[in-house]
N, C-alpha and C positions, 0 to 999 in steps of 0.2 A: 533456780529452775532445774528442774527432774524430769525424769522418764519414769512411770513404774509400771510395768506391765505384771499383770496378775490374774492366774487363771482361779476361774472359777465355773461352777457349773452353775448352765444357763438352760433351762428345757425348753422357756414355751414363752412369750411378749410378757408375760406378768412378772416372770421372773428377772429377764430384762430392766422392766419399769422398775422393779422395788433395789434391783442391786443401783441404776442410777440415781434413784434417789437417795439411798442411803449413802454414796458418795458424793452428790452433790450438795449434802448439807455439809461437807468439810468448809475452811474456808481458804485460798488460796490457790484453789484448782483453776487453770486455763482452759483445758481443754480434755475432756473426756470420751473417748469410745468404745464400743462393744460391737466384738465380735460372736454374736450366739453361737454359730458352725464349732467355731475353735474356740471358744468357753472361754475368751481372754479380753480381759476390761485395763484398756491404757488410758494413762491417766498424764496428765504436762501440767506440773504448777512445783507452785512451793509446799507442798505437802508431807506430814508425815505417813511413808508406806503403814506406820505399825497404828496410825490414828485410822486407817482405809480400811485395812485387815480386824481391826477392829467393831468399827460399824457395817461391813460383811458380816461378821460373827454373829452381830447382834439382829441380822435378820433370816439369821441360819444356816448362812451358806459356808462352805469350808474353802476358805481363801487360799492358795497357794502363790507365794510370790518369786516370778519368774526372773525379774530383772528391774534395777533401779540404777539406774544411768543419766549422761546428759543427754536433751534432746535432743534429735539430729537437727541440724541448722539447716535454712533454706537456702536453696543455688541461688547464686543471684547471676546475673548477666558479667561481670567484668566491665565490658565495655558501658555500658547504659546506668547500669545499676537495678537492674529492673529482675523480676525475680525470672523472666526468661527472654532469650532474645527472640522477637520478631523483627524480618525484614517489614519495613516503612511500605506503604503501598503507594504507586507512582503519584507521581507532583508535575506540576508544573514551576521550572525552573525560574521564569519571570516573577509569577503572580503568589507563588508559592500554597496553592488550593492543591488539596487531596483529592484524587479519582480515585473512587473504589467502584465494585459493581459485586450486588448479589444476585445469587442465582433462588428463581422460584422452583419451590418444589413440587410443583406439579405437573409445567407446561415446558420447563426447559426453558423459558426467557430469564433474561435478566434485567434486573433492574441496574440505571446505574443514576449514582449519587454525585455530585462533585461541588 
């Protein structure tokens, strides 16, 4: 698994649509994004950057590549293992049922669940 981030110039949604497609016919890719503003398409898998820069060329674009690295790992909780900690919402100690309560967004009441 890899990180490649690679700038390329992005003008308008079509240009978007044709640079994603033309990376997602690789095969081994996870996960792909584009950024149009900052003209940079990340890419997470088992790919070759110079197969990517590649099929960019071949639909015209002039690929520059920024950076190919590991991908950053997700935080997880420590205690839970859960990719973030939340406090539990209150319980009943005896019967062990969840109270929670949501608020409507319109009138100010709440609903509650339990």
């Amino acid at each position: 698994m890899k990180k490649i981030v690679i700038k390329v110039n992005i003008n308008c949604q079509i240009c978007k649509t044709e640079v994603l497609k033309a990376v997602t016919k690789l095969t081994g890719i996870d996960k792909v994004s584009v950024d149009g503003e900052k003209g940079m398409l990340t890419i997470v898998g088992d790919v070759d950057p110079v197969l990517v820069v590649r099929n960019l060329k071949k639909i015209g674009k002039v690929p520059e590549i920024i950076s190919v690295g590991p991908p950053k790992p997700p935080e997880y909780c420590e205690e839970f293992k859960f990719r973030e900690c939340r406090p539990c919402p209150p319980s009943c100690k005896e019967c062990q049922l969840i109270f929670t309560t949501y608020p409507y967004i319109n009138d100010g009441r709440t609903c509650s669940i339990l």
